[in-house]
Each structure stands twice: as C-alpha cells, then as structure tokens.
C-alpha positions in Angstrom: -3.7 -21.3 77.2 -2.4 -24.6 75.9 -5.8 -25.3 74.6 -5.9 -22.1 72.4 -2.3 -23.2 71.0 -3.8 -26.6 70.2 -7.0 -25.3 68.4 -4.7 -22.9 66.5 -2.3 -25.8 65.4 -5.3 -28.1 64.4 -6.4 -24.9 62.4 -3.3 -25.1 60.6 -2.9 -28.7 59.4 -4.6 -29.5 55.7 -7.2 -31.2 55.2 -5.9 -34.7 53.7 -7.8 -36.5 50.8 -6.6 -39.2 48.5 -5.2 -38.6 44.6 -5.0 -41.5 42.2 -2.8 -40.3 39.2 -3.0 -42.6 36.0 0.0 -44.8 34.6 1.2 -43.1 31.7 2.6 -44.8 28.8 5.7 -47.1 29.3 8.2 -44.2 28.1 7.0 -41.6 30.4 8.4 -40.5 34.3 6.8 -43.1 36.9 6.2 -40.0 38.9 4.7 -36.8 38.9 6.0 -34.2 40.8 3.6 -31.3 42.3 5.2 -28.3 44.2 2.7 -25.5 45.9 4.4 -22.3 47.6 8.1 -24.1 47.5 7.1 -27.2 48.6 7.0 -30.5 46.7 5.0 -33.6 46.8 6.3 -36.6 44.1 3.5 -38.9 43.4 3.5 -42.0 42.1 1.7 -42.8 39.1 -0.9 -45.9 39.1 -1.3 -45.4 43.0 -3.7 -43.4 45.0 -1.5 -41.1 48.1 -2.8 -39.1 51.0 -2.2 -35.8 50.1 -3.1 -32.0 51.6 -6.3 -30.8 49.9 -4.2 -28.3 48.1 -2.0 -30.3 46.3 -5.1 -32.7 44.9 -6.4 -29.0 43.9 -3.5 -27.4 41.7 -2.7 -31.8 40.6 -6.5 -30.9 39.0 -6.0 -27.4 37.7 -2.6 -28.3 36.0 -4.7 -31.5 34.2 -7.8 -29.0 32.9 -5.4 -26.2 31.7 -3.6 -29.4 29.6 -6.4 -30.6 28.5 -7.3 -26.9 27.6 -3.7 -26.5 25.5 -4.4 -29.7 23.8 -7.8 -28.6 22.7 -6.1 -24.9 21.5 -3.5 -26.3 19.5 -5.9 -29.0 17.8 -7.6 -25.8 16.9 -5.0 -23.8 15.8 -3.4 -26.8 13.8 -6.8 -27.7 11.9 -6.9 -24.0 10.7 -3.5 -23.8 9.6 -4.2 -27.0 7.4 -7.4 -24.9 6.2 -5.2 -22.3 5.1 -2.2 -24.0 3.0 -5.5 -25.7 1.2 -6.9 -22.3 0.4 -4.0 -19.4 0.5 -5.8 -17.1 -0.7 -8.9 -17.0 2.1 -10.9 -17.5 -0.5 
C-alpha cells in the first residue's frame, strides 16, 4: 500500500527545469512575478531559478503574446500615420 501512495505522490510533483529571465532596463521591477492557478512564483531578473515546468511554460506564453501586442500596435500605429497623410483614402 505505501508503495502505491508513493508512486501517486511522485506522479504529482512537477517536473522542474531552469528559466533565465533577462535584466530589464535600470528603471524597471528587478523581479518578475508569475502566478498559475493562485499560486505565485517571483523571479529574479538576470538569474536563471529552478522552477515547475508550468511556470517556465505560461513565463513563455505571456513573452510571445507581448511580443504579439507589440507587433499589433506597430501595425495599427503605422496605418493611423498613413491615414492623417491621406484623409481622404485616396
């Protein structure tokens, strides 16, 4: 019995990997803080941590949809300049 208990418990624990999250500039947070189903994780920035696979995943997710947003509002800017250029359409 105490067997089946430990091979359930083992099932249980994350897998742990490393993150390395850049230095920012000199005005932003040191940290970064990641939370995933109410818990939270705060990572310091220029250093690699040991964190559950999970965390690494939505740290990953959160940078791509930035990077997304950033490349949406380049877009959306550029065409607005387009426009007070040429009002018309024309």
């Amino acid at each position: 019995m105490a067997d089946a208990t430990t091979a359930t418990n083992a099932a249980k624990k994350p897998k742990m990997v490393e993150l390395f999250v850049p230095r920012g500039a000199s005005v932003d947070e040191p940290n970064v803080l990641i939370s995933v189903n109410g818990k939270n994780w705060v990572l310091p920035k220029g250093q690699t941590s040991t964190v559950p696979d999970f965390v690494k995943y939505e740290y990953e997710r959160a940078r791509r949809a930035k990077e997304a947003m950033d490349v949406r509002a380049a877009e959306l800017a550029e065409k607005a300049a387009e426009q007070e250029k040429n009002p018309t359409g024309a």
